[in-house]
ZAMARGU-4260 file (C-alpha; in steps of 0.2 Angstrom, whole numbers, plus 5000, padded with zeros to 4 digits):
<rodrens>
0) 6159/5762/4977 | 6150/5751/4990 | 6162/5734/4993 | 6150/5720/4993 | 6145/5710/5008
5) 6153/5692/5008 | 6138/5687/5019 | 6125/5692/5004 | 6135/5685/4993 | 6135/5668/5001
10) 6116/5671/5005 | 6115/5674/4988 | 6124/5660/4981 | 6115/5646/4994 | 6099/5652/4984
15) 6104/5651/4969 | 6111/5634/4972 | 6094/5627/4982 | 6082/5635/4968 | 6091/5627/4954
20) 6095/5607/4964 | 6074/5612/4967 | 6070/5616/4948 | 6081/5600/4942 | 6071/5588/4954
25) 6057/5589/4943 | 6069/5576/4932 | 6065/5563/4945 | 6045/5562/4937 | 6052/5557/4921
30) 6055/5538/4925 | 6038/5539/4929 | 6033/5541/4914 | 6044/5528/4905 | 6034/5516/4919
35) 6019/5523/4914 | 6024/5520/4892 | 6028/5501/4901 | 6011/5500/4907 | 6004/5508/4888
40) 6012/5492/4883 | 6003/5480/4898 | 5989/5487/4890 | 5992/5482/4872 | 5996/5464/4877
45) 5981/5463/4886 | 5969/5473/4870 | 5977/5458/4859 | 5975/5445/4871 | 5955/5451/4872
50) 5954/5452/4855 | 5961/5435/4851 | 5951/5425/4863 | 5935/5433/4858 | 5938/5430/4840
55) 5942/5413/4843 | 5927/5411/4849 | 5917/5421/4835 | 5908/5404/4827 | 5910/5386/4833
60) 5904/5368/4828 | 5891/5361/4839 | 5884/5344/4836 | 5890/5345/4817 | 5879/5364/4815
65) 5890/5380/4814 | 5886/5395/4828 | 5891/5410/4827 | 5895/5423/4844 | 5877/5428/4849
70) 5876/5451/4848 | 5876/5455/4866 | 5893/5444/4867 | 5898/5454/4854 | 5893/5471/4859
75) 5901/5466/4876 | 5918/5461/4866 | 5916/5479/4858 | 5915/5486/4876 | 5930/5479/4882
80) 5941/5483/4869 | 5934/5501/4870 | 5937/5502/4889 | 5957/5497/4886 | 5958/5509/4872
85) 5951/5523/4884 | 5962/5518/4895 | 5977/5517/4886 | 5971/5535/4879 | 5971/5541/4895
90) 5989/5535/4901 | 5996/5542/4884 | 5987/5559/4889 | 5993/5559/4907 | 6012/5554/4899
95) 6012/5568/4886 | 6005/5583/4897 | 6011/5579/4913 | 6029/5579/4906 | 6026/5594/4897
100) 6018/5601/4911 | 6030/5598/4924 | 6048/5589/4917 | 6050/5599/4900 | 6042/5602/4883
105) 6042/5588/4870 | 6055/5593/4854 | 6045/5584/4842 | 6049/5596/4829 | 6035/5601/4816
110) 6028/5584/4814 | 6013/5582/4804 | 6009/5567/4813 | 6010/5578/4831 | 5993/5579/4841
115) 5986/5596/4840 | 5982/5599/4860 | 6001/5593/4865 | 6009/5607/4872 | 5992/5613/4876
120) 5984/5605/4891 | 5987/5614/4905 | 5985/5605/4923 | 5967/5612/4923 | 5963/5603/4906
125) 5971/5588/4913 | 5961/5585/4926 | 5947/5588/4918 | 5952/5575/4904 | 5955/5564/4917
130) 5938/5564/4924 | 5931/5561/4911 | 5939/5549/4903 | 5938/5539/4921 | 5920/5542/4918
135) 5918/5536/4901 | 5928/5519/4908 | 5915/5517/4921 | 5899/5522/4910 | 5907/5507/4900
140) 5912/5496/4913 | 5893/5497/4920 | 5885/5496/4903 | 5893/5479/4902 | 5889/5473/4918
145) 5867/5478/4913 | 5873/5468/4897 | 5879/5454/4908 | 5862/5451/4917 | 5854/5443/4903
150) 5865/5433/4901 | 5862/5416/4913 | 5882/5412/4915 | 5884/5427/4927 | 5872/5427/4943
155) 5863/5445/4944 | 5874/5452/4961 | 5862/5469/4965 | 5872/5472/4978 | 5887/5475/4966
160) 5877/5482/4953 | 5870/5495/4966 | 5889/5500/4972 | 5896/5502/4953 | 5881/5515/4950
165) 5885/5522/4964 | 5904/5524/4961 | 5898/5529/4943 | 5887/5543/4948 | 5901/5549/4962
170) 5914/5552/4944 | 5900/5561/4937 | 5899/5571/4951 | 5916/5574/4953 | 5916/5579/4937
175) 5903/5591/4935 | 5911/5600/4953 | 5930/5599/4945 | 5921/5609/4930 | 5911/5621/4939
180) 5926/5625/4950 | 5938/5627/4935 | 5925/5638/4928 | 5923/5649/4944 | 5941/5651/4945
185) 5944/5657/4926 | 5930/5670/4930 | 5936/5676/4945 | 5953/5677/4935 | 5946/5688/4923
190) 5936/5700/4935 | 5953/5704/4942
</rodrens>
């Protein structure tokens, strides 16, 4: 019987030690995602604040007559409160699959209430919910500035109007090139 070499088994043993500090590093993304659940909650204070100064504002007295908030300031109210939820979508997605994905799985048991695609989005799908979500944000983000040039508070700035399309088409593009590429890669996956 062979006697075992001291050097391998040191080798060995430096390996084993190195892998496993290297495997439980991934512990240091989760306080990222507690920041990110603070910044789920940023987002809720600022939804409410929205909501409540907007509402406020949903009929006034003028001169003894009662107004009510004129459709385009209400479709723009609508907007914005769409574009936080997406957002805050979005940060919940990121929180959920990136810690699955890379810190550990969620033992949520066999909740009823559980989302169906957690434990399912795989870095691929993640960045492709991302995209489009930041597109979806954007497509909102410059529906309420077109919305914004009829109304005569806010001076028409074509310059800036130009850039957000700009911007907005460059997600889109992004988009459509992250898809295509997943796309490619899952076939080439396949042919091999």
């Amino acid at each position: 019987m062979a006697k075992p070499d001291p050097i391998e088994a040191t080798k060995n043993a430096l390996e084993n030690t190195l892998e496993g500090g290297l495997f439980a590093s991934r512990w240091v993304m989760a306080p990222f995602y507690v920041g990110l659940v603070a910044s789920l909650v940023v987002l809720l204070v600022v939804f409410i604040a929205e909501l409540v100064a907007e509402v406020s504002h949903l009929f006034y007295f003028e001169e003894g007559v009662l107004h009510f908030m004129d459709p385009e300031k209400g479709i723009l109210l609508a907007l914005t409160l769409i574009d936080l939820s997406l957002a805050a979508n979005l940060v919940l997605i990121v929180i959920f699959s990136g810690y699955e994905n890379f810190v550990s799985k969620i033992n949520a048991g066999r909740r009823e209430d559980r989302p169906e695609w957690m434990g399912t989005i795989d870095f691929s799908a993640l960045k492709l919910k991302l995209i489009a979500s930041i597109v979806a944000i954007s497509g909102i983000a410059l529906l309420k500035a077109f919305l914004e040039i009829q109304d005569p508070e806010h001076a028409l700035d074509v310059t800036h109007l130009m850039w957000m399309v700009i911007i907005h088409l460059t997600f889109v593009a992004s988009g459509v090139l992250l898809a295509v590429m997943d796309w490619l890669s899952s076939r080439s996956g396949k042919a091999h």
